[in-house]
Structures are given as structure tokens and as C-alpha cells.
C-alpha positions in Angstrom: 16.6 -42.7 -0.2 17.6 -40.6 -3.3 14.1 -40.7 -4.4 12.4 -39.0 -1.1 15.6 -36.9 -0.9 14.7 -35.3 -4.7 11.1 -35.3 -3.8 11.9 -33.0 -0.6 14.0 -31.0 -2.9 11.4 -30.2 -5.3 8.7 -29.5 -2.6 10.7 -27.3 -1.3 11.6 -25.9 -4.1 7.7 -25.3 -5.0 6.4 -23.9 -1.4 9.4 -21.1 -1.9 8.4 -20.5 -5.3 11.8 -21.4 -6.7 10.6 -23.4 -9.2 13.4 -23.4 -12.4 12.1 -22.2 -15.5 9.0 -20.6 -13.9 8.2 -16.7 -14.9 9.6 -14.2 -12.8 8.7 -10.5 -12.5 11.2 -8.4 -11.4 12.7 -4.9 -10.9 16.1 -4.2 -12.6 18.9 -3.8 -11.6 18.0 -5.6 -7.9 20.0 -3.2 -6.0 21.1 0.3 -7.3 23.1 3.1 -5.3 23.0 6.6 -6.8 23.5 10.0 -5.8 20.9 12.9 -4.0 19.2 15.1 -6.7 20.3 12.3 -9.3 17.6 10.9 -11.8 17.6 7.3 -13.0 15.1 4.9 -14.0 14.2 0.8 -12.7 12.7 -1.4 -15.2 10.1 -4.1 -14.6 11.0 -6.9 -16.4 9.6 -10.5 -16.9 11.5 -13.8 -17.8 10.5 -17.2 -19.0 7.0 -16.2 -19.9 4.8 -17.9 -22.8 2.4 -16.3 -24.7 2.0 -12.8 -22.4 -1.1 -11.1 -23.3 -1.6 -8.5 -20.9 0.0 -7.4 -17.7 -0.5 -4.9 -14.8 0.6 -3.9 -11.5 1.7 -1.2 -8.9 5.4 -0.4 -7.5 5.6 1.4 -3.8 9.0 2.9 -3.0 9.5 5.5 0.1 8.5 8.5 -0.9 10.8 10.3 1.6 14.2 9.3 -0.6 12.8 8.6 -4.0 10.1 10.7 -6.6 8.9 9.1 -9.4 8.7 11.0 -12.6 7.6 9.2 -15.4 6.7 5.6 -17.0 7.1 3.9 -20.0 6.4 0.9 -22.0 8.7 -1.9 -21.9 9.3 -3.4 -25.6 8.7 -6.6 -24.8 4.8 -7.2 -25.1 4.9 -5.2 -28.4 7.9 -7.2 -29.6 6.2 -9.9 -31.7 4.9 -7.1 -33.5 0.8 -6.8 -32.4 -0.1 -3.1 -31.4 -0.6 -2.9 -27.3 -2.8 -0.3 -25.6 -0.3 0.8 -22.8 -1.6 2.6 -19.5 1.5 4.5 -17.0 -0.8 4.6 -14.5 -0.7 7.0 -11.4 2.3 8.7 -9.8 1.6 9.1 -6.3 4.6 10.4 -4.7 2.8 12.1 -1.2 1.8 7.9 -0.4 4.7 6.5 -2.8 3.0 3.9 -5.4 3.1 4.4 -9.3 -0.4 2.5 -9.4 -2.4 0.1 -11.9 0.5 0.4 -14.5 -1.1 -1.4 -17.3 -0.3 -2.9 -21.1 -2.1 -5.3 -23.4 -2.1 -6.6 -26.8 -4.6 -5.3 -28.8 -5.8 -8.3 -31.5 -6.0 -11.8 -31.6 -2.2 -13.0 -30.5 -0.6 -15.0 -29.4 1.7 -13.1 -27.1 5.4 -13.1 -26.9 7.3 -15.9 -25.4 10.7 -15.3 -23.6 12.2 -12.1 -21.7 12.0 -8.6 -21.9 10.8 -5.3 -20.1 7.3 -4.5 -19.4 8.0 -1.0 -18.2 10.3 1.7 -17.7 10.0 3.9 -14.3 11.9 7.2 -14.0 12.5 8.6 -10.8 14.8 11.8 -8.7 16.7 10.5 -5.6 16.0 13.2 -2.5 17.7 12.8 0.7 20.2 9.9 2.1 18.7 6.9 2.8 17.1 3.8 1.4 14.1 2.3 -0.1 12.8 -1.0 -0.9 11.0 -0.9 -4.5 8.3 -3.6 -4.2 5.9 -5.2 -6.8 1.8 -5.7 -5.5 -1.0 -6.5 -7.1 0.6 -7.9 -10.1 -1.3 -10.1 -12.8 -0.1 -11.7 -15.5 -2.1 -13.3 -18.5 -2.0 -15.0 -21.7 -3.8 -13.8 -24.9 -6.6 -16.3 -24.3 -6.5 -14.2 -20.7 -5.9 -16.8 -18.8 -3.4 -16.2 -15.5 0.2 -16.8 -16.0 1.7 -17.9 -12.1 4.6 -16.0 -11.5 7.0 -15.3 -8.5 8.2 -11.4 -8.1 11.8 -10.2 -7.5 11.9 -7.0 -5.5 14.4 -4.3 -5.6 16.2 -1.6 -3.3 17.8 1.8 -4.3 20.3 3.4 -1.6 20.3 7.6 -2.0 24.1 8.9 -0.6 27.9 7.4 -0.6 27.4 3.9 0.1 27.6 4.5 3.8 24.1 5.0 4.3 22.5 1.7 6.4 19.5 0.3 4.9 16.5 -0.2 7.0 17.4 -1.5 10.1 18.2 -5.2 9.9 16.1 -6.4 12.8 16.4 -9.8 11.8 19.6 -9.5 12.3 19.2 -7.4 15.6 16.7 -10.1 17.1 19.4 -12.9 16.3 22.5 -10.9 17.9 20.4 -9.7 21.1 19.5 -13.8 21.4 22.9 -14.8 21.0 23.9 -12.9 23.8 20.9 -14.0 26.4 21.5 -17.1 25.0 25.5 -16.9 25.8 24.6 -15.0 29.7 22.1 -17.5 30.5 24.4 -20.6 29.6 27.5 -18.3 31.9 25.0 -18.5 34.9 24.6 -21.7 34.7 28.0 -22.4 34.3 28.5 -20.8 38.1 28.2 -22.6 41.3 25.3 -21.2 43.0 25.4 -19.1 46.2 25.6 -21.6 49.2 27.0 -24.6 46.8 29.5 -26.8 48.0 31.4 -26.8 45.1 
């Protein structure tokens, strides 16, 4: 019984992508709050990778309450010392993507193992609101350019005083408005029906 029981554990943990010890992209901090007109910067970092030869991918954000000004490279994939042939990419802030952000080692390896940044974005909060900041089209490879499996952590940034609501929580709204046809159709039932003798 223990046995299946750690067996549906690690399935799980494998269809959800949870897997300890596995790399993981991510943008840092997770969730930041700053202020209209302020300018701050998100880094994309990567943990628990081995031998990281090249990377690239694109970051959308809502262009309505965030800019994007500027990227970087990360110090991690330089960090073992090898020169790297870094590409920002393309700031589009009218469809909000910085896109095919790109770095890669140039000479024979290996890569770095560990975790680090990959890249630096800067951007210029505009009006209230929110945003989620969302990895696509990410790739990951060793120096032998083979593909490195990954799972991505996304990020949000909230523009204004911390009273600003995120995008509305429909999951949230779906479960209340259930809940409640849920607790008026169990009520109905609950009362004797015209014409009953009861």
C-alpha cells in the first residue's frame, strides 16, 4: 500500500511538472508591486541546470500598464568563464513581447551547472492595474545542444497602492456563482411542494 501510494505521488508529481531537482525558468521576484511612472527591472533566472549552453525565449506582459525599456545579459551563462554571444532581442511594447531574447556560449564548453540569471529586463510602470509577465517559446540546451526539459515560473507586477485587483479571478467567480445555485437548488428541494400533504 505504501508502495502504490509513493508511486501516485511521483506520477503526480511528473504530469504537474513538479519534479524536485528539475530546472526551472523563472521570472524574479514572482510577484512585484510598484508605483505609476516608476522604473524597475524582472530577471529571468534558471535553477538546477547542468551544463547550459545556450538559451532563448520571449516574455509578454500588458502593454497597457507596463513598457519595456531595455535587456541585459544575466551573468550566469558567462560565469564559468567562456565568452557568450548575447542577443536582447525585440521590444515590442504596441503588442507587449520582448521577443527571441537570446545567449550562447561561444567555444567548446561545457556550460555552467547550477543557478543564476539569464537576463535582465527593464521596464516603466504606466497606469493602475496589473499584468501577468509570462515565459513562451523558451528553449534550453546543453553545449553539445542537446534540449535541457524544464518547467517555467511565471510572474505578475501590480501598477498603484496595492488596492488595485488583479485580473478578475473568474475561477474564483465560477466557484462562488456555483456555490450559490448549488445552495438555492438544495433550498428548493428542501420545500414541500405546492399541493403536498406535508
Amino acid at each position: 500500500m505504501k508502495g502504490l501510494r509513493s508511486l501516485a505521488l511521483t506520477v503526480i508529481a511528473i504530469l504537474s511538472g513538479q519534479v524536485w531537482g528539475s530546472t526551472v525558468v523563472s521570472v524574479q521576484p514572482g510577484m512585484t508591486t510598484v508605483q505609476p511612472g516608476s522604473t524597475f527591472t524582472l530577471s529571468i533566472d534558471v535553477a538546477n541546470v547542468t551544463d547550459l549552453g545556450d538559451f532563448q525565449f520571449d516574455l509578454f506582459f500588458n502593454p497597457s500598464v507596463l513598457q519595456a525599456s531595455g535587456v541585459s545579459e544575466g551573468s550566469f551563462l558567462g560565469s564559468g568563464g567562456e565568452t557568450t554571444l548575447f542577443i536582447p532581442g525585440t521590444i515590442d511594447n504596441l503588442g507587449g513581447v520582448v521577443a527571441a531574447t537570446a545567449d550562447a556560449l561561444i567555444g567548446p564548453g561545457p556550460g555552467p551547472d547550477g543557478s543564476g540569471e539569464l537576463a535582465i529586463i527593464q521596464f516603466t510602470a504606466l497606469g493602475g492595474g496589473s499584468t501577468a509577465i509570462s515565459l513562451g517559446n523558451l528553449i534550453l540546451q546543453t553545449s553539445n545542444g542537446d534540449d535541457v526539459p524544464f518547467t517555467i515560473s511565471n510572474g505578475r507586477v501590480v501598477v498603484g497602492n496595492g488596492a488595485t485587483v488583479p485580473e478578475p479571478a473568474s475561477g474564483v467567480l465560477l466557484l462562488a456563482g456555483l456555490a450559490a445555485a448549488f445552495q438555492r437548488r438544495i433550498h428548493r428541494k428542501l420545500q414541500p411542494s405546492p399541493g403536498s400533504s406535508e
